[in-house]
N, C-alpha and C positions, 0 to 999 in steps of 0.2 A: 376457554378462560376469558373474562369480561376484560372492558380496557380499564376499568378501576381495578381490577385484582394485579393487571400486568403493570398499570401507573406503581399501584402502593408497593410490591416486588420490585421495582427500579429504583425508587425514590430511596430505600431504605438502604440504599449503596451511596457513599461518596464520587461524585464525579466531577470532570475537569477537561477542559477541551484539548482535543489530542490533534484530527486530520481533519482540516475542512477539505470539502469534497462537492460538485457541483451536482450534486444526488437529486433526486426527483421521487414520485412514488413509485415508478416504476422499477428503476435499477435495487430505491431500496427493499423492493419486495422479494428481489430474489433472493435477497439474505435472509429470509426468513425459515427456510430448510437447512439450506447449509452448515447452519451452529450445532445443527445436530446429531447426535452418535452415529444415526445412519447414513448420515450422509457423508461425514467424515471418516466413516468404513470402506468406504467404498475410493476413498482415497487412502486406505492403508492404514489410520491410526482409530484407534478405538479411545475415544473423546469427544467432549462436548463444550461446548463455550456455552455459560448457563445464561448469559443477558446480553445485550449489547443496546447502545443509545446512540442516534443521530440528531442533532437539535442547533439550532441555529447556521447550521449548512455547513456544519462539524458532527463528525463523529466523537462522541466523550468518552473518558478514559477512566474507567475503575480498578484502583492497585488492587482490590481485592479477588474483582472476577479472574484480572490476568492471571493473577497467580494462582490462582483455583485453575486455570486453564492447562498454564507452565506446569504443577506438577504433574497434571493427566499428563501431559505431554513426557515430561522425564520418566514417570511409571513407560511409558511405550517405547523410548529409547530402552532404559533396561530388558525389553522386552525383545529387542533387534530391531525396533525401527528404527532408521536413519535418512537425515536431507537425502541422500544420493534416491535412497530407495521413494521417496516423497515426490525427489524433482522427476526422477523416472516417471513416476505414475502419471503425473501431469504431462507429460511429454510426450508420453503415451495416449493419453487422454487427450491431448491435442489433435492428434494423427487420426484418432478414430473417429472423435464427435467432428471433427471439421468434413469429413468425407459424409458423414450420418447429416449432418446438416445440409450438403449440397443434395443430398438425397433426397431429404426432406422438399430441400425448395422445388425439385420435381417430381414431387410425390402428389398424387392425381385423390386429395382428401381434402376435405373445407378446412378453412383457414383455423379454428379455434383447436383441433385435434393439433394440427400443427404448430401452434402457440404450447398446446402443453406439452409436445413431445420436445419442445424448445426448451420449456421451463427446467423442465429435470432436466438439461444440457448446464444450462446458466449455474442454474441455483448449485450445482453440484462444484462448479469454479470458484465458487463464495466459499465454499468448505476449502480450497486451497489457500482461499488469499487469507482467513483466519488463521491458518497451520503457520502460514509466514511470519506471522506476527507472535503468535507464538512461541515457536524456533527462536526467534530473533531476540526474546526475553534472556529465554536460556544461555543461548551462546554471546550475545554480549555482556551477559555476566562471568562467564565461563573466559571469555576473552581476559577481562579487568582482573580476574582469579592467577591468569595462569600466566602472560605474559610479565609483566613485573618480577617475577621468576626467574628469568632469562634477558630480559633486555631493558638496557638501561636508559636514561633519556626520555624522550617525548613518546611517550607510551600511546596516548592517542595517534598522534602520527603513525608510530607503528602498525597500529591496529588499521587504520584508513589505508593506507601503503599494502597491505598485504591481502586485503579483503577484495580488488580487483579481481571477479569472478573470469577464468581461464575461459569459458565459452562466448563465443558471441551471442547475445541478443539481439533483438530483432532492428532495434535499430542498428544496430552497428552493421548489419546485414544489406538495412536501405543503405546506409552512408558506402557502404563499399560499392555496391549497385549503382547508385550516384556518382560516386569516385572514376568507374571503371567504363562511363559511357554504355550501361547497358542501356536498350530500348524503354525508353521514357512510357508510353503503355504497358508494356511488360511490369514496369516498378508501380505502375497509376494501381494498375489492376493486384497489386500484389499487398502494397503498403499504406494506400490511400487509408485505409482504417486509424493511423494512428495520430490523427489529426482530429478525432470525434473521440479525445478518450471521456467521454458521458453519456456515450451510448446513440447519441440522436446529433448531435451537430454534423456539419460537413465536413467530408473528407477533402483529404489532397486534393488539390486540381492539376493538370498538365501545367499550367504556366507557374501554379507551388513548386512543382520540382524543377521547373526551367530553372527558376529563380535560386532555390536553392542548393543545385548544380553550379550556379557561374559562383553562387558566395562561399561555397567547398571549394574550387576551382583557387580563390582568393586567397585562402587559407591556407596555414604550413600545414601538410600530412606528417603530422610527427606521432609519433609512437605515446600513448596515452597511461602504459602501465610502466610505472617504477619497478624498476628492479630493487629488491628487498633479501636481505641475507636473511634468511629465517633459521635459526635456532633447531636445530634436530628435533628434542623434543617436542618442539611445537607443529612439526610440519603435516600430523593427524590431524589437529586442530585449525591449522588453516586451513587444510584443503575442505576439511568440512564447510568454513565459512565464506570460502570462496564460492562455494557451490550453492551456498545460501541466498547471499546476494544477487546469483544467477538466479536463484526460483522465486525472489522477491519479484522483479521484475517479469517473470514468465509468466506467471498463474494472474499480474493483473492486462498483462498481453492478450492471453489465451481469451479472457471477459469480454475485450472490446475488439478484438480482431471476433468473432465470437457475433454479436450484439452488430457488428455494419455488416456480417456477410449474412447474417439473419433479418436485414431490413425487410426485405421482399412479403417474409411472413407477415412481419408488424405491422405494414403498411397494409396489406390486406386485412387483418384485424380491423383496425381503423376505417377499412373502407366498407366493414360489413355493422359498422356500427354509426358509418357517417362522422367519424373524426378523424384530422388531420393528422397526418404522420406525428409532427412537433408537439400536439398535446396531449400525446399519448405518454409523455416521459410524467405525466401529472396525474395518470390511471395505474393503479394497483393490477398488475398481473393477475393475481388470483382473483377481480370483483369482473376483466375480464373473462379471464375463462367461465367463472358463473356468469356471465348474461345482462352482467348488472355493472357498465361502468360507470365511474365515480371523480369527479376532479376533485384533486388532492390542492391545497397552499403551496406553492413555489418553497415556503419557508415552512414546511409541517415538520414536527416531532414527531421521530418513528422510534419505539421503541418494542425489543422481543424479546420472551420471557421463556427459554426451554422451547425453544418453536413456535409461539405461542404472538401474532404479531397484532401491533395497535399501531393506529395513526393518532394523530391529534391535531388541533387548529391551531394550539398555542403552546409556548415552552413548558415543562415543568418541571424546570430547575428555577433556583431564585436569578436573577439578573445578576450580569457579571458588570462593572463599572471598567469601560476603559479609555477614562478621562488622564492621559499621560504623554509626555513629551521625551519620554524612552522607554525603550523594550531590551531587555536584556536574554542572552542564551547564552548554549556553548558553544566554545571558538572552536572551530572546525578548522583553519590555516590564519595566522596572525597576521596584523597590514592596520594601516588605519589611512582610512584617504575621504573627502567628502566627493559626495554624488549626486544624481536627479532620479528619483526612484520611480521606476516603474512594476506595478503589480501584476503579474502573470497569475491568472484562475487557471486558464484555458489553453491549449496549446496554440491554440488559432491565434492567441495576442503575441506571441513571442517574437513577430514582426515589431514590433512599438519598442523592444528594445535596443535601444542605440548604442554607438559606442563610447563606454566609457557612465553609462548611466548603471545605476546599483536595480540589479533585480530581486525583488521581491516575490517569496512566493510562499504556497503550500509546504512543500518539496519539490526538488526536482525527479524528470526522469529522462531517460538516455536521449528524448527527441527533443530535452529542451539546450543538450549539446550547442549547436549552432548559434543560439543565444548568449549561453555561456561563456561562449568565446568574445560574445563582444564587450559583454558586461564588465566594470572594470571590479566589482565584487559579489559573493548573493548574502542574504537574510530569509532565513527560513523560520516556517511555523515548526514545521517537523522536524523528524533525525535524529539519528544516533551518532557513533563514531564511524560507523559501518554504511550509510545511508549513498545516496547517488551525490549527494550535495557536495557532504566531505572529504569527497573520492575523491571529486572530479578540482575539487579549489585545492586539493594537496598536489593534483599534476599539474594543475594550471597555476598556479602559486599564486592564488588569490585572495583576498580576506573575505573567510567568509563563518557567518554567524549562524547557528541550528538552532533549533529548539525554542525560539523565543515565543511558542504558541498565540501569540497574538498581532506579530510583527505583520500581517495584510490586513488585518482591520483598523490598525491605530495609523498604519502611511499607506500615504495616497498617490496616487502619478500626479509628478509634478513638484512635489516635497523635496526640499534640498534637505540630505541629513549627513551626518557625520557616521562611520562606520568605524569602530575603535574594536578591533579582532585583536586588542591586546591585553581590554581590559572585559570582553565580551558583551558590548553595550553599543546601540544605533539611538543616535540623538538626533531628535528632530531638530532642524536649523532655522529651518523657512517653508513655512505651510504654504501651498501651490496658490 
């Protein structure tokens, strides 16, 4: 398929910016299978995501595809698929390509067999992180359905309060490790990955976790999950979404734990084509493995049509104006206090926030915890009721703001704004 047949197939959907993401050509080329029937088979559901769009260093959102998505996905639940059996397969899928991969990196074959024997590793985790987002349609609808039924009151709260997935992930795992005085190499070599979640950045360093060691140490260890009386009939229902939110977080883990224990490959790549590690996140995996690589725009539009992928040099959506002096979302935990806002892309910035300053971000995820705590609120692009953001400001009882999908590009660090988590609305006060 031409990149004008896949442009004019995009274009003729409505979109809308959903998750910016610090994407490159490289990460986004391993989505380029994974939207697929086959490769969503092989993670247990027989479905397709028919387009997906990246464009201005967001991913864009189409009510129409989703929901072409969502029903494949409910035909498969009627069918006996379920998260448990989903988060299993990933889980499993973890266990085995992590061991296949160590193999790899001693496996005595030139470096591009092993780029591809990598690529079906990657690209087949993008089929997971699609199924999540999917799932997630459903059951937060199924939520708003069915609660209201049974419990009375602050319905969202309800829903954030209960959705506290019963497993640990993987950061909870470092922080306990952390917690417990295990051997600082032991955690370097374990968890360093999730400091690089873009595939190429630097990981942990020994004096990261020194550091982050003495400011746990600082910290109350108090108990993170509210106890919630859930409603008999409901308790199938959570447990499913409990389980949800664990494989939200799993399958984009599985990527980048994934992606830094696979450097060794990449780098060899690069070294058989005379490019540096760092500008390889700017080459197309597949124009790799043919023979022929390619520097992509730091800022390219990627967009895939049924498997089917284009780059491009420029947008080709119309321009979005965001000449504004407030962003508005939903309240996720109510408060209203002013702040000094700091924006978080990266996990590596999550140092620059201080205490008592509002962070700004994408979304959060479980590693940006330690921040969290200092922060005296957040303001998110993303989320739901269900999200890491909402969880985490309903235990910490903090105001904090979701969905404003534009709140990192309109504040800047440095910006004094007003955070009103009561009427759902951050006003700019004082530009930096």
């Amino acid at each position: 398929m031409t990149l004008p047949e896949i442009k004019k197939n995009i274009i003729s959907y409505a979109w809308t910016p959903w998750m910016e993401r610090p994407f490159r050509a490289f990460i986004l080329s391993l989505f380029k299978d994974g939207m697929t029937r086959r490769y969503m088979k092989w993670a247990g559901v027989n479905a397709e995501l028919k387009a997906w769009l990246f464009e201005n260093h967001s991913w864009q959102l189409s009510q129409d595809i989703n929901k072409d998505f969502a029903d494949q996905l409910r035909d498969n639940l009627r069918h006996g698929v379920t998260i448990f059996k989903v988060s299993s397969s990933c889980e499993s899928f973890y266990r085995e390509n992590k061991m296949r991969i160590n193999k790899l990196l001693r496996a005595r074959v030139n470096s591009l067999d092993k780029l591809a024997e990598l690529y079906k590793i990657l690209t087949t985790i993008t089929s997971y992180i699609w199924l999540a987002h999917g799932f997630e349609d459903i059951y937060t609808e199924e939520l708003k359905r069915q609660v209201p039924k049974y419990v009375k009151g602050d319905i969202d709260k309800f829903i954030g309060d209960i959705s506290f997935p019963i497993k640990k992930n993987k950061y909870a795992l470092f922080e306990m490790a952390l917690r417990r005085n295990n051997d600082l190499y032991t955690i370097l070599n374990k968890y360093s990955w999730m400091r690089a979640r873009d595939g190429f950045s630097p990981g942990f360093t020994l004096q990261d976790l020194k550091e982050k060691r003495e400011e746990l140490k600082r910290q109350k260890n108090k108990p993170i999950q509210t106890r919630v009386y859930v409603p008999v009939p409901l308790r199938p229902l959570v447990k499913v979404v409990q389980e949800l939110v664990y494989f939200r977080t799993l399958r984009t883990d599985v990527l980048y734990e994934f992606m830094f224990l696979a450097r060794p490959v990449i780098r060899a790549v690069g070294d058989r084509y005379n490019i540096p590690f760092e500008k390889l996140r700017d080459c197309s995996i597949h124009d790799l493995l043919a023979g022929n690589p390619h520097f992509y725009s730091s800022n390219l539009t990627a967009a895939a049509w049924r498997g089917n992928i284009a780059f491009f040099s420029k947008p080709i959506l119309p321009k979005m104006s965001l000449t504004t002096t407030k962003v508005r979302g939903t309240i996720a935990y109510p408060g209203k206090l002013r702040g000094i806002v700091k924006v978080v892309k990266y996990v590596n910035e999550l140092d620059k926030v201080k205490t008592g300053d509002i962070l700004v971000t994408q979304m959060t995820f479980p590693s940006f915890v330690i921040a969290m705590k200092r922060a005296a609120a957040f303001v998110t692009d993303e989320g739901g009721i269900t999200c890491h953001a909402s969880i985490m400001a309903r235990e910490m009882k903090k105001p904090c703001i979701i969905g404003t999908k534009v709140a990192t590009k309109v504040l800047k660090d440095g910006d004094l704004v007003e955070v009103d988590a009561k009427r759902g609305e951050v006003r700019l006060l004082t530009k930096r």
